[in-house]
C-alpha positions in Angstrom: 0.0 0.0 0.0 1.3 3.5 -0.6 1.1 6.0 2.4 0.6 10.3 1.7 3.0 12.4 3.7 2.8 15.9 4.2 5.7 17.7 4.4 6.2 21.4 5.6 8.8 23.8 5.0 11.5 22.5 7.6 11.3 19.0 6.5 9.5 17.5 8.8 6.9 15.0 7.4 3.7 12.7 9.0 1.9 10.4 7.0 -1.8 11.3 6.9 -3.0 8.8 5.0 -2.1 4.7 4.5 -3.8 1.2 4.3 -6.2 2.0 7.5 -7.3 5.2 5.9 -8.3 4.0 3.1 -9.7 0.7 4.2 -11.9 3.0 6.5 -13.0 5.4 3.8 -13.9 2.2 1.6 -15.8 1.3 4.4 -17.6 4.1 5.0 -18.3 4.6 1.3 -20.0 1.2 1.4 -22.2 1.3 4.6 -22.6 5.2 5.5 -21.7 4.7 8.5 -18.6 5.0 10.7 -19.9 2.6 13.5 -20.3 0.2 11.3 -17.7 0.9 8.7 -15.0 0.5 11.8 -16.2 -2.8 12.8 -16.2 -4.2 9.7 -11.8 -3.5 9.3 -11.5 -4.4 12.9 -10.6 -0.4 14.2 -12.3 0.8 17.5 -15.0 3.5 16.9 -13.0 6.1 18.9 -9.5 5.6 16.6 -11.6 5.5 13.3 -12.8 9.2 14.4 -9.2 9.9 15.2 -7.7 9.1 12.1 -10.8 10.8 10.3 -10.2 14.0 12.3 -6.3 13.7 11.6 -6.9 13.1 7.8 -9.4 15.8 7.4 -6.9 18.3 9.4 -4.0 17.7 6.9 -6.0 17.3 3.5 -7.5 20.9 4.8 -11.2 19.8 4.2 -13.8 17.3 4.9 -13.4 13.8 3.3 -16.9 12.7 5.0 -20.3 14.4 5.6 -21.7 13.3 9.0 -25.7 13.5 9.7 -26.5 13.0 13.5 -29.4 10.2 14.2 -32.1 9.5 16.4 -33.7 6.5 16.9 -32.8 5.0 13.6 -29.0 6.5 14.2 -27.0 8.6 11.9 -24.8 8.4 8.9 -21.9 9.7 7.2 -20.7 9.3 3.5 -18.0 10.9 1.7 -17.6 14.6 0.3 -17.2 15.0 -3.2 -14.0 15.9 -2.3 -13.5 12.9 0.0 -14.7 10.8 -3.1 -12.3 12.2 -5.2 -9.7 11.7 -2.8 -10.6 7.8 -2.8 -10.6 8.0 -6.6 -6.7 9.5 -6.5 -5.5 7.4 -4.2 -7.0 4.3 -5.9 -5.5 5.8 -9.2 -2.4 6.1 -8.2 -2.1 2.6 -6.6 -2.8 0.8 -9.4 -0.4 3.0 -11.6 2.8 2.3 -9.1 1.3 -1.3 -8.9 1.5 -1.5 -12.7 4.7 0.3 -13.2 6.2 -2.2 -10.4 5.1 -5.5 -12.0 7.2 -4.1 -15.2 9.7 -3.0 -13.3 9.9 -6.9 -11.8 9.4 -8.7 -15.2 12.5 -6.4 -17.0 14.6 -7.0 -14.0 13.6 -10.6 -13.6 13.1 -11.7 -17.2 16.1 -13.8 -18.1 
């Protein structure tokens, strides 16, 4: 998996985005909800939210929408921009994953 660092003016870099991220974004994308979109990948409720908050912090906007519940509970699905932000990412896995598996069958090839 590929992770996104940001990187400010001294240097210093933190990822803000990996595997988990994107697992949870999937997730949510699929069942509008962050409850359940947690459980399913195994993440607690509480560090789904913390990686959520964290991600939206460093991309500079929303990735999901969130709509408080009642009775029936809420739900959350992703911004535009959090859907085009899926779509990059996804993009540019599957470009380095294709440019690797060349990579490996020129090296390779005998």
């Amino acid at each position: 998996m590929i992770k996104v660092f940001l990187i400010d003016k001294t240097g210093h870099s933190e990822a803000f985005c990996g595997p988990g991220m994107i697992r949870l974004l999937d997730e949510i994308n699929l069942t509008r909800n962050v409850r359940k979109a947690s459980a399913n990948i195994g993440l607690s409720y509480s560090k789904a939210w913390k990686l959520l908050r964290l991600a939206e912090e460093c991309a500079g906007f929303p990735l999901i929408e969130r709509r408080q519940g009642g009775a029936g509970g809420g739900s959350a699905t992703l911004s535009e921009k959090g859907i085009r932000f899926l779509e990059k990412y996804h993009a540019l896995f599957e470009k380095c994953q294709a440019s690797v598996e060349q990579i490996f069958a020129e090296i390779w090839t005998e």
